[in-house]
N, CA, C and O atoms as a GROMACS GRO file, in nm:
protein
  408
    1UNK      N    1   0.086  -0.117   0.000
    1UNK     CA    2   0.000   0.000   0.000
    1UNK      C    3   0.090   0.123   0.000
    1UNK      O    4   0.163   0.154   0.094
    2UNK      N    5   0.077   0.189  -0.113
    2UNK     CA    6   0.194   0.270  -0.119
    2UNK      C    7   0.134   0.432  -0.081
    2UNK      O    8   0.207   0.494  -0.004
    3UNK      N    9   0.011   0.500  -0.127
    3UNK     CA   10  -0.080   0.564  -0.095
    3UNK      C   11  -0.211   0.574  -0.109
    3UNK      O   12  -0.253   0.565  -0.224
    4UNK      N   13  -0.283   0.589  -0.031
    4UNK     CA   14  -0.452   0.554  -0.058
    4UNK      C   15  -0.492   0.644  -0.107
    4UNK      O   16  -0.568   0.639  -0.203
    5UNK      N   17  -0.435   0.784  -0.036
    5UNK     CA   18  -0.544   0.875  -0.089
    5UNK      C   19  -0.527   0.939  -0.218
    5UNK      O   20  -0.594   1.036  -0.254
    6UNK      N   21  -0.402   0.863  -0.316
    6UNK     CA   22  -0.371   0.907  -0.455
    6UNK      C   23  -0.406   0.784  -0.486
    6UNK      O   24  -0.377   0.761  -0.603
    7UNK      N   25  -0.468   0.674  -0.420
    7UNK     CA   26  -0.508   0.557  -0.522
    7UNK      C   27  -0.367   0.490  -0.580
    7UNK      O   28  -0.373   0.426  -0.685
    8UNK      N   29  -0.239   0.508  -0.509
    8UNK     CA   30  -0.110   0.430  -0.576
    8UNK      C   31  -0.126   0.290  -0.431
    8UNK      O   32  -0.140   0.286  -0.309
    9UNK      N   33  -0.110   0.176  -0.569
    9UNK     CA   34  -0.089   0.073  -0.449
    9UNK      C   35   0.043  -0.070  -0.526
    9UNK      O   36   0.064  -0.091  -0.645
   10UNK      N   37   0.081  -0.112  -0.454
   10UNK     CA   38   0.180  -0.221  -0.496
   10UNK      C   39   0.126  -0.359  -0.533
   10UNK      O   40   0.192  -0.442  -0.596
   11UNK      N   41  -0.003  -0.378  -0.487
   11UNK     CA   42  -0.058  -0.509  -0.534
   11UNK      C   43  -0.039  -0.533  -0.695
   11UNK      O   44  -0.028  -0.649  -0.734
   12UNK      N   45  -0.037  -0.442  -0.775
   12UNK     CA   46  -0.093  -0.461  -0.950
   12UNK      C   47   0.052  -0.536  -0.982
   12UNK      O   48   0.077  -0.633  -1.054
   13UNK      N   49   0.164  -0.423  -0.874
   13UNK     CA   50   0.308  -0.469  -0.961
   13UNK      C   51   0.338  -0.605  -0.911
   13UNK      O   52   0.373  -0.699  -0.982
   14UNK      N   53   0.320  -0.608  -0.763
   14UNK     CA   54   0.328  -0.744  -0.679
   14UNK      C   55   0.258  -0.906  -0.764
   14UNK      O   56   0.303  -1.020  -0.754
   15UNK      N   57   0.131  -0.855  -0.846
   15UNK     CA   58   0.051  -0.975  -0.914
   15UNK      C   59   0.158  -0.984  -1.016
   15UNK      O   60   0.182  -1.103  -1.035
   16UNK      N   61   0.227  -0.914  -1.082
   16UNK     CA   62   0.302  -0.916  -1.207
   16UNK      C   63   0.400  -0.927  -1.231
   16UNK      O   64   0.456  -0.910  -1.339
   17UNK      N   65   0.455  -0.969  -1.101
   17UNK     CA   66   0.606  -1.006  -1.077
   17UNK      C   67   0.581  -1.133  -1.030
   17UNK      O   68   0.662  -1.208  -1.086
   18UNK      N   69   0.513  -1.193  -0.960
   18UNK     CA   70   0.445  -1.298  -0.954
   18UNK      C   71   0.378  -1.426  -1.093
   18UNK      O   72   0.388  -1.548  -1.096
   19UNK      N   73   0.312  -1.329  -1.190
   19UNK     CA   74   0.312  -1.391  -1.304
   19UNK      C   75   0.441  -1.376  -1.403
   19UNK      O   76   0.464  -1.474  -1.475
   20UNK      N   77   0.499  -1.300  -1.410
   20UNK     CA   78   0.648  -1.308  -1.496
   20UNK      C   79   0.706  -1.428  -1.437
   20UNK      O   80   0.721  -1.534  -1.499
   21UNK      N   81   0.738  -1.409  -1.316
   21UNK     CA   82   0.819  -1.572  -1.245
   21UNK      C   83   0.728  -1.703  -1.315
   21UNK      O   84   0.782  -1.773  -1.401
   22UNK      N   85   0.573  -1.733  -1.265
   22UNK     CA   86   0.549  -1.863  -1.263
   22UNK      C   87   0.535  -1.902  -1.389
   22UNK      O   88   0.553  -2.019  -1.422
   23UNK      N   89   0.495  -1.785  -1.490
   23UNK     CA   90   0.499  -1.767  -1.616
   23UNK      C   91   0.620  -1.826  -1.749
   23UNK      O   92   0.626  -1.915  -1.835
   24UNK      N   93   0.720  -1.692  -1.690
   24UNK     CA   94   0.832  -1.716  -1.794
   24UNK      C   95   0.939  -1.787  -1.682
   24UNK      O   96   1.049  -1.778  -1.736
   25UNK      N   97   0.953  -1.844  -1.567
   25UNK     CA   98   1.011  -1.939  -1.524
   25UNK      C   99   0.975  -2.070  -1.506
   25UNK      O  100   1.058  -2.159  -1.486
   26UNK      N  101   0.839  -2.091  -1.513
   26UNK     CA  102   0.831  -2.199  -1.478
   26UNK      C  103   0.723  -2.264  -1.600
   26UNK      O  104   0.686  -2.382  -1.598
   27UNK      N  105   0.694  -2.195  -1.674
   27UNK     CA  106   0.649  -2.215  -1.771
   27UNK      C  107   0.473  -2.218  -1.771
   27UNK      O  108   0.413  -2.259  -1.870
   28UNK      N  109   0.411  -2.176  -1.666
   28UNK     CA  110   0.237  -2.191  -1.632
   28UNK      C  111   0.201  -2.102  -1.756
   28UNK      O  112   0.269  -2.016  -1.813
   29UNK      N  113   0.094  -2.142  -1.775
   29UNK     CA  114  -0.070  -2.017  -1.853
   29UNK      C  115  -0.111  -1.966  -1.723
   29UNK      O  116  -0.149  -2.029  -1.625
   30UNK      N  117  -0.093  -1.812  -1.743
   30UNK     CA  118  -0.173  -1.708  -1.657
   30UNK      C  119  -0.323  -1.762  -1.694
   30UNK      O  120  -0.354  -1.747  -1.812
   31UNK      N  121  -0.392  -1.806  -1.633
   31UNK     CA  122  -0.604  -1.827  -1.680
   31UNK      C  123  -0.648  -1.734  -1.658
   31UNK      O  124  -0.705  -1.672  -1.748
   32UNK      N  125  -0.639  -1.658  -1.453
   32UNK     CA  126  -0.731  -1.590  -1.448
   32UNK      C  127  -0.686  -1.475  -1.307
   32UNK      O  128  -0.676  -1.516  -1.192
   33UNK      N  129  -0.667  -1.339  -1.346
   33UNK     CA  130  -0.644  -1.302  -1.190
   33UNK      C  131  -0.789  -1.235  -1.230
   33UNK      O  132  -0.857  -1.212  -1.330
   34UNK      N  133  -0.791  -1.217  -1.061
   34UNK     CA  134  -0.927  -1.167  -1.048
   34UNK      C  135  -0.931  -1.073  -0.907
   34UNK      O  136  -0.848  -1.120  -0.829
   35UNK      N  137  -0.997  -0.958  -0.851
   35UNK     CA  138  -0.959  -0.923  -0.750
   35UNK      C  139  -1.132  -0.845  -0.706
   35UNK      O  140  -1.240  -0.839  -0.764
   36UNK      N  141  -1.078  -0.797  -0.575
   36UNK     CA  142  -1.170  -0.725  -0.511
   36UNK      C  143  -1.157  -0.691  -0.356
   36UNK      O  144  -1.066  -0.729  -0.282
   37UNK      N  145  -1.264  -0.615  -0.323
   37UNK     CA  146  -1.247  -0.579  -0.196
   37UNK      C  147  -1.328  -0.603  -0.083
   37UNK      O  148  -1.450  -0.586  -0.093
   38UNK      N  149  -1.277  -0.641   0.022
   38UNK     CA  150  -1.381  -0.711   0.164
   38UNK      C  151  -1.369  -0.634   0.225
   38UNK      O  152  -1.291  -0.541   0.206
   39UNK      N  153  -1.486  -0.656   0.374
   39UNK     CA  154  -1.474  -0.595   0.464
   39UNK      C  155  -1.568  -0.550   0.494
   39UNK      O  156  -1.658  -0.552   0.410
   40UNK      N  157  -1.595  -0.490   0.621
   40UNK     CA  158  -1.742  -0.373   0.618
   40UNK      C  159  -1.711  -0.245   0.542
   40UNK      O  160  -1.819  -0.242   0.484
   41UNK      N  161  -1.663  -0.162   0.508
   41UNK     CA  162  -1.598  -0.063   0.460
   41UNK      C  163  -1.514  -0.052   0.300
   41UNK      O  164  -1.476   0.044   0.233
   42UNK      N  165  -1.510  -0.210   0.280
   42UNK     CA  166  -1.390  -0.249   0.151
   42UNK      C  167  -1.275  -0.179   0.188
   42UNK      O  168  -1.250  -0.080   0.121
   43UNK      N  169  -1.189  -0.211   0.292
   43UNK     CA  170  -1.085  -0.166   0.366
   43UNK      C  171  -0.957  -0.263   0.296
   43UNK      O  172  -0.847  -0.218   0.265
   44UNK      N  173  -0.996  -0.390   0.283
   44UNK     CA  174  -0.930  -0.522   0.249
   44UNK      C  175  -0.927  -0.554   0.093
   44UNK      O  176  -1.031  -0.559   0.027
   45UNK      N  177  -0.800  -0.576   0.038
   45UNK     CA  178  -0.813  -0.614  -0.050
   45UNK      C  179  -0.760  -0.755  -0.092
   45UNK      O  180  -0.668  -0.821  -0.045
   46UNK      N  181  -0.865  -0.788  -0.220
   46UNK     CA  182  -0.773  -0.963  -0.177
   46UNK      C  183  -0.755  -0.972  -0.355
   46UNK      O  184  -0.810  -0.906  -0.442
   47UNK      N  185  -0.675  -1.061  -0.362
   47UNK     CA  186  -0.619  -1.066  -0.553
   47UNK      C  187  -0.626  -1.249  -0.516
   47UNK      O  188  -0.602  -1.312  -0.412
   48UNK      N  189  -0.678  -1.303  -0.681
   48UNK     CA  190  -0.712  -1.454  -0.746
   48UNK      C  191  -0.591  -1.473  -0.824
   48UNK      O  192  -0.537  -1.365  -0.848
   49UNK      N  193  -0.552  -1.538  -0.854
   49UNK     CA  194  -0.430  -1.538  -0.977
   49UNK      C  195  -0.415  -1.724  -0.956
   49UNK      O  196  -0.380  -1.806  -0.871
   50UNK      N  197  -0.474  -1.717  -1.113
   50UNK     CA  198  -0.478  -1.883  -1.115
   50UNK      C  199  -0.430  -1.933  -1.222
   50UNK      O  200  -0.496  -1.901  -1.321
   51UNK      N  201  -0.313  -2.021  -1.250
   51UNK     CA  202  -0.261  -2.087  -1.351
   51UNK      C  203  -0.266  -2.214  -1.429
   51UNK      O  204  -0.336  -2.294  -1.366
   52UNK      N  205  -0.236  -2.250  -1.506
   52UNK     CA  206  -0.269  -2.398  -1.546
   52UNK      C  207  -0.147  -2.434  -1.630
   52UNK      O  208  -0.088  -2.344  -1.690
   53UNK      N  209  -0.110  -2.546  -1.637
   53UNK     CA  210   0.031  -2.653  -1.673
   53UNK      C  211   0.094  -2.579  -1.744
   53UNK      O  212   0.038  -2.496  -1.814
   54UNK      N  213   0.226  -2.593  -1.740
   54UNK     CA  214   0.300  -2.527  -1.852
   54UNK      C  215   0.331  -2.554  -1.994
   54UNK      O  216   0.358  -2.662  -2.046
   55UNK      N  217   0.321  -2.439  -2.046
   55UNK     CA  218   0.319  -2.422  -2.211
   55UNK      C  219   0.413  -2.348  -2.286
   55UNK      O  220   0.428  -2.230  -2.250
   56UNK      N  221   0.488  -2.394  -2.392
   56UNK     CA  222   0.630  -2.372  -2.434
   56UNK      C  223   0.612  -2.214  -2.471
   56UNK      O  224   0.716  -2.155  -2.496
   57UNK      N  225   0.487  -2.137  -2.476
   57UNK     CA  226   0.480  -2.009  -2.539
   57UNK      C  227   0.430  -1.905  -2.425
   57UNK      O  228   0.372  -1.797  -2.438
   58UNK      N  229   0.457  -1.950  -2.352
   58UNK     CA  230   0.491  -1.853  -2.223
   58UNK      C  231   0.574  -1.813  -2.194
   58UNK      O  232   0.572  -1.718  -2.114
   59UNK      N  233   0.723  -1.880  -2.258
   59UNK     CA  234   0.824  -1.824  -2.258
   59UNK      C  235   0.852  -1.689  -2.339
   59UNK      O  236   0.944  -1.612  -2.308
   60UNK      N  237   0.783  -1.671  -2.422
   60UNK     CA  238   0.826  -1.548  -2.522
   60UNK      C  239   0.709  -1.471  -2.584
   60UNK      O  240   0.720  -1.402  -2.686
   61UNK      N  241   0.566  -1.495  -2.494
   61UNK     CA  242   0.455  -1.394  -2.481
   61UNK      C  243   0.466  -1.315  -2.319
   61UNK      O  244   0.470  -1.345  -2.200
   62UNK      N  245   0.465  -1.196  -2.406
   62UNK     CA  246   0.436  -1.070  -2.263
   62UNK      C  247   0.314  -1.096  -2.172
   62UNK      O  248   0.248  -1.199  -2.185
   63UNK      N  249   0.285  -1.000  -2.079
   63UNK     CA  250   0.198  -1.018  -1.983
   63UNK      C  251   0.145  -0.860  -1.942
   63UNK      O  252   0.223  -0.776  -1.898
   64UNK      N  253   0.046  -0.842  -1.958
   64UNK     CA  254   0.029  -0.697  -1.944
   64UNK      C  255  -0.118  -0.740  -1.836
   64UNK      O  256  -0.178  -0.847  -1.826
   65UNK      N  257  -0.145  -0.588  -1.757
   65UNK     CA  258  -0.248  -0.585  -1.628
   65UNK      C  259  -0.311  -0.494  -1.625
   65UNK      O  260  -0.240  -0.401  -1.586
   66UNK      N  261  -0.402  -0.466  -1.644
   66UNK     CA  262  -0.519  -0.360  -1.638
   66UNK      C  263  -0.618  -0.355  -1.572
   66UNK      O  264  -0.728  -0.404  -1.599
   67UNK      N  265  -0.568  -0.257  -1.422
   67UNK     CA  266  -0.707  -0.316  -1.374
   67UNK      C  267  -0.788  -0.175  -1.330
   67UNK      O  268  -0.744  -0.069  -1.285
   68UNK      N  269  -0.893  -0.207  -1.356
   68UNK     CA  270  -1.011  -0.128  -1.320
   68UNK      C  271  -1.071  -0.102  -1.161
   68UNK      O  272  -1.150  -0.178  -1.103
   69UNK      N  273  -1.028  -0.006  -1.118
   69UNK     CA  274  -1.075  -0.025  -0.968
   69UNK      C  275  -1.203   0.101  -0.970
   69UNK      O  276  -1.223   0.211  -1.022
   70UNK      N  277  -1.285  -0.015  -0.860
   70UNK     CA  278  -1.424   0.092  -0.871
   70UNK      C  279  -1.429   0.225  -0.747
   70UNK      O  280  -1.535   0.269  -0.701
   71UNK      N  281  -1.308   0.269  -0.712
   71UNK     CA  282  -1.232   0.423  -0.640
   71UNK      C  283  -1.227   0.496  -0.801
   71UNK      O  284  -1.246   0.617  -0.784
   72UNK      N  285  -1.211   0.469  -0.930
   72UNK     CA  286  -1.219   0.525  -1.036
   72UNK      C  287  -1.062   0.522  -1.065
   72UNK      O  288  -1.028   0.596  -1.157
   73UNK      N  289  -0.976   0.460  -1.010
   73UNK     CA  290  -0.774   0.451  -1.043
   73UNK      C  291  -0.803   0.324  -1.207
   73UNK      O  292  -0.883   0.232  -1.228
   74UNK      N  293  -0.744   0.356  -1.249
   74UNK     CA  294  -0.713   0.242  -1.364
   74UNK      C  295  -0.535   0.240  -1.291
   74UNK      O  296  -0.463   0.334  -1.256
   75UNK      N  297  -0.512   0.090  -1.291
   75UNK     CA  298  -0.337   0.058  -1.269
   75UNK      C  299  -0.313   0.039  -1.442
   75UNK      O  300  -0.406   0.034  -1.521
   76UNK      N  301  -0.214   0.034  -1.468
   76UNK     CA  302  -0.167  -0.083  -1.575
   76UNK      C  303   0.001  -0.080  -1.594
   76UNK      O  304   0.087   0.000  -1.632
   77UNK      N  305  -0.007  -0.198  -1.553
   77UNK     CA  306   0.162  -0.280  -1.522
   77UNK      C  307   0.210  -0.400  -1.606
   77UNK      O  308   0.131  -0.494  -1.600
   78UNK      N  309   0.312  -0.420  -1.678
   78UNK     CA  310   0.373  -0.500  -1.794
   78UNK      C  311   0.479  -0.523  -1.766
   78UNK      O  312   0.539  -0.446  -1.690
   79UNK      N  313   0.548  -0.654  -1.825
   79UNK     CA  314   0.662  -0.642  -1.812
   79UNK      C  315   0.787  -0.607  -1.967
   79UNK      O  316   0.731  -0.582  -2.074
   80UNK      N  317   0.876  -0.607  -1.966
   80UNK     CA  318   0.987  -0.572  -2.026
   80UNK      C  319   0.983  -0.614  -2.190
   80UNK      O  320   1.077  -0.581  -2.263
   81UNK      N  321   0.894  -0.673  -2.232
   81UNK     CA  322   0.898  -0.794  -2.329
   81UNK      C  323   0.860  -0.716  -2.475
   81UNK      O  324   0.880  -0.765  -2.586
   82UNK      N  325   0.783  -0.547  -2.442
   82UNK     CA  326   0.706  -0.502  -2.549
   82UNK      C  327   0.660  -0.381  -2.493
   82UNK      O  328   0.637  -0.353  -2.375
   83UNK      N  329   0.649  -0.298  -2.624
   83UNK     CA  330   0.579  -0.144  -2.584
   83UNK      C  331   0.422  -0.148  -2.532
   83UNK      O  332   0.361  -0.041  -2.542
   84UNK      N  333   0.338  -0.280  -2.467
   84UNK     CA  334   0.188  -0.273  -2.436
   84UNK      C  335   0.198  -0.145  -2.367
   84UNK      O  336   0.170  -0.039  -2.421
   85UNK      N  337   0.244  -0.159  -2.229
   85UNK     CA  338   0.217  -0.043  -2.120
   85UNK      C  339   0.194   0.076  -2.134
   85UNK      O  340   0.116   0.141  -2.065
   86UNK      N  341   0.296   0.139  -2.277
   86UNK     CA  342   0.300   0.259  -2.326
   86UNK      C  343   0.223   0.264  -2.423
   86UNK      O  344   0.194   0.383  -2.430
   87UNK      N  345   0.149   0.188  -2.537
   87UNK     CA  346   0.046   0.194  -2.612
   87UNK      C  347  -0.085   0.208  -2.548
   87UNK      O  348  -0.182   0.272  -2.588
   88UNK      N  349  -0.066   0.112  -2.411
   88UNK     CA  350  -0.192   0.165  -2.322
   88UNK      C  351  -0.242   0.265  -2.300
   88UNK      O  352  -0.353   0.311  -2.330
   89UNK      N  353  -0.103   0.324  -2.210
   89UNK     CA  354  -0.146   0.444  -2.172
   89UNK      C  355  -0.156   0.551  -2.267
   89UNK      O  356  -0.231   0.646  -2.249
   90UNK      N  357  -0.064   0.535  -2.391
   90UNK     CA  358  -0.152   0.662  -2.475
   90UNK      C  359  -0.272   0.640  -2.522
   90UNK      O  360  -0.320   0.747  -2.559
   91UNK      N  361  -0.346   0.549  -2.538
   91UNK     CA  362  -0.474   0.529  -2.538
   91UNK      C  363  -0.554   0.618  -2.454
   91UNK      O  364  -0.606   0.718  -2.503
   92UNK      N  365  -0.570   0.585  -2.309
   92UNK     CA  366  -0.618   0.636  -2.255
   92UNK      C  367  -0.615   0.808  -2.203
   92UNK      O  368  -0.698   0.883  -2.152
   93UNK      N  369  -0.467   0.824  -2.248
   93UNK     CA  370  -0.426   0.949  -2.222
   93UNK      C  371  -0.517   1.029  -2.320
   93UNK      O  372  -0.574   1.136  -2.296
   94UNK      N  373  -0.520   0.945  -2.458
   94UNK     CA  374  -0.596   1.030  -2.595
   94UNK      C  375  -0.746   1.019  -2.564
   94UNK      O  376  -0.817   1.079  -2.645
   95UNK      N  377  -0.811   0.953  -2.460
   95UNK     CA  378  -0.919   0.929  -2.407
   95UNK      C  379  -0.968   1.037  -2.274
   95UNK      O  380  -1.068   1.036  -2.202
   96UNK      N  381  -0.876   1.108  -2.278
   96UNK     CA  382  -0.877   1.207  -2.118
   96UNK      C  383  -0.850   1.158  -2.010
   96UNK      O  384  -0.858   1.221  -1.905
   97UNK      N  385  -0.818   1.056  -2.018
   97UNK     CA  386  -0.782   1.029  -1.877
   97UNK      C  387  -0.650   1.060  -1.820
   97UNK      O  388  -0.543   1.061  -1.882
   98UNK      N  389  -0.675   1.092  -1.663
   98UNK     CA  390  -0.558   1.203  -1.654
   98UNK      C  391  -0.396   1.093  -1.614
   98UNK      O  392  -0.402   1.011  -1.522
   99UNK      N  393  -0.290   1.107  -1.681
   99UNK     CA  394  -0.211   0.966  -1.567
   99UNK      C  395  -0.206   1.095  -1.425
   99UNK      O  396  -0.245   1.208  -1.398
  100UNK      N  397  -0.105   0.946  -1.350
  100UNK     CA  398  -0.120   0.932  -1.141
  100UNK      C  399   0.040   0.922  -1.181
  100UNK      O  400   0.101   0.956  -1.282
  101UNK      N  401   0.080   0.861  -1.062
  101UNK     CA  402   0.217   0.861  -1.082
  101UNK      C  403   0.271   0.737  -1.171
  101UNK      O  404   0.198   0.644  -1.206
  102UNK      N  405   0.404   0.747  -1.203
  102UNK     CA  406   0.496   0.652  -1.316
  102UNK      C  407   0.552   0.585  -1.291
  102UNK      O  408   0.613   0.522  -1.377
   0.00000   0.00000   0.00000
């Protein structure tokens, strides 16, 4: 939790360093992350991230994360493999949306 009240948090990068490893080390299919928030308040947050057997083309497909949080933050975190992150975000940038921090 890096700041709440700018909506910056470490979970998006934490899921994606997590899938690069089980991914391009160990060879899994990313299936499904999935996330949300508990609690009386939605104080808690909890992240799904579910894989299945490994497949020779995980080694040399990227992994990109976009997530939609309903505070109104879009994250989006990639790794090293390809320009997604930055095609993303000019997307959205050409969409008005304002970026948070980099």
């Amino acid at each position: 939790k890096l700041g709440q009240s700018t909506g910056m948090s470490n979970m998006g990068m934490a899921t994606m360093r997590l899938v690069d490893f089980v991914t391009g080390e160990l060879g899994w299919t990313l299936a499904v992350v999935n996330g949300g928030n508990v609690g009386k308040k939605g104080e808690i947050r909890e992240q799904q991230v579910v894989f299945r057997s490994p497949h020779p083309m995980n080694l040399v497909a990227g992994h990109l994360l976009i997530e939609l949080r309903s505070s109104g933050y879009i994250e989006v975190v990639g790794d090293a493999k390809g320009d997604s992150v930055d095609s993303v975000e000019n997307m959205l940038l050409e969409l008005g949306v304002h970026r948070g921090c980099g």
